[in-house]
N, C-alpha and C positions, 0 to 999 in steps of 0.2 A: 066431435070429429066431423059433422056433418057439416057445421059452420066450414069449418076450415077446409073441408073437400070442395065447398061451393065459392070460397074464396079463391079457391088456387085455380078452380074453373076459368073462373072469371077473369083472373090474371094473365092466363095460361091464350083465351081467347083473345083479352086488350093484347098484348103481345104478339099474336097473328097478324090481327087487324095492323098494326104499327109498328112492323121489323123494324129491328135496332132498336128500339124507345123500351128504357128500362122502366118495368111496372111493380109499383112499392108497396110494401104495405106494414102495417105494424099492428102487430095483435096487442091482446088489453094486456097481456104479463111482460111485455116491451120486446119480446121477441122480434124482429123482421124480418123480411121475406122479400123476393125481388127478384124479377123473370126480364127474359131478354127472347125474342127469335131472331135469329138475323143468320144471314147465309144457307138455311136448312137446319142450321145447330138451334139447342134449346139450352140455355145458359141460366141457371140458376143460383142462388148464395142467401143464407139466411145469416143473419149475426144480431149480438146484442151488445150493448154501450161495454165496456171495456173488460168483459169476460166472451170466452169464445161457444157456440152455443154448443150443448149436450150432443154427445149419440142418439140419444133417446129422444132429441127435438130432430134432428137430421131425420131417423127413422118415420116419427109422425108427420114428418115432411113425404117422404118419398111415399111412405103410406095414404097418402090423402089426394096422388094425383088420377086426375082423371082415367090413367092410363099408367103400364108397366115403363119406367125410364129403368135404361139398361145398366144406371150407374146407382149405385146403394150405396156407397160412402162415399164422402166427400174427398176429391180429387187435388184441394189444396185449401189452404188459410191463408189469411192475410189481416194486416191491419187499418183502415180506412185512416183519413186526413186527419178526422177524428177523432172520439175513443173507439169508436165501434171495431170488432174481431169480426171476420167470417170465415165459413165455412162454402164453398164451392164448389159445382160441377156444371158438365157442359154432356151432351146426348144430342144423336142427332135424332132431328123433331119427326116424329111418327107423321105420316102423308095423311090427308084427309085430319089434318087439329080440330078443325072449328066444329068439324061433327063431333069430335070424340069432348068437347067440353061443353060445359051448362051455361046455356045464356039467363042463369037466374044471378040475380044483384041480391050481395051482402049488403050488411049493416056495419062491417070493419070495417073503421078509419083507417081512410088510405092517405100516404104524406108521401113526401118528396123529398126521397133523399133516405 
């Protein structure tokens, strides 16, 4: 869990720093994850290749951010170009982000797309 709270950090930061540019990532059991700031909103959606992902992955999502987001289940699904499913929501982004995340760097490969 500690991995994954330092990754979302990190995400949660690259995404401050670069409103609007989606920041990706994929964990080692294929899961992904994928952060946006833009406007004040915090846009989030995690999915895996053609299954939609668990409650219980949403949960250890919500559970790992640096911060309380006001939104605990996912606000909609959809299906990517892809095979990939996801699951989405959108919070508006707590003032002061860059304090409230870790500027320590993972070891999780991050891809695009």
């Amino acid at each position: 869990m500690a991995a994954l709270k330092r990754l979302l950090s990190d995400l949660l930061r690259d995404a401050a720093k670069q409103p609007g540019v989606l920041q990706p990532a994929k964990l080692e059991g294929g899961l992904r994850l994928a952060f946006k700031i833009e406007n004040g909103l915090t846009y989030c959606k995690i999915g895996r290749d053609r299954v939609y992902p668990s409650a219980s992955e949403w949960k250890a999502v919500m559970d790992a951010l640096p911060y309380y987001a006001p939104v605990q289940k996912p606000q909609g699904r959809g299906v990517g170009v892809d095979t990939r499913r996801w699951l989405w929501a959108k919070w508006a982004t707590p003032g002061g982000q860059l304090e409230l995340v870790s500027t320590v760097s993972t070891d999780t490969k991050r891809i695009n797309g």
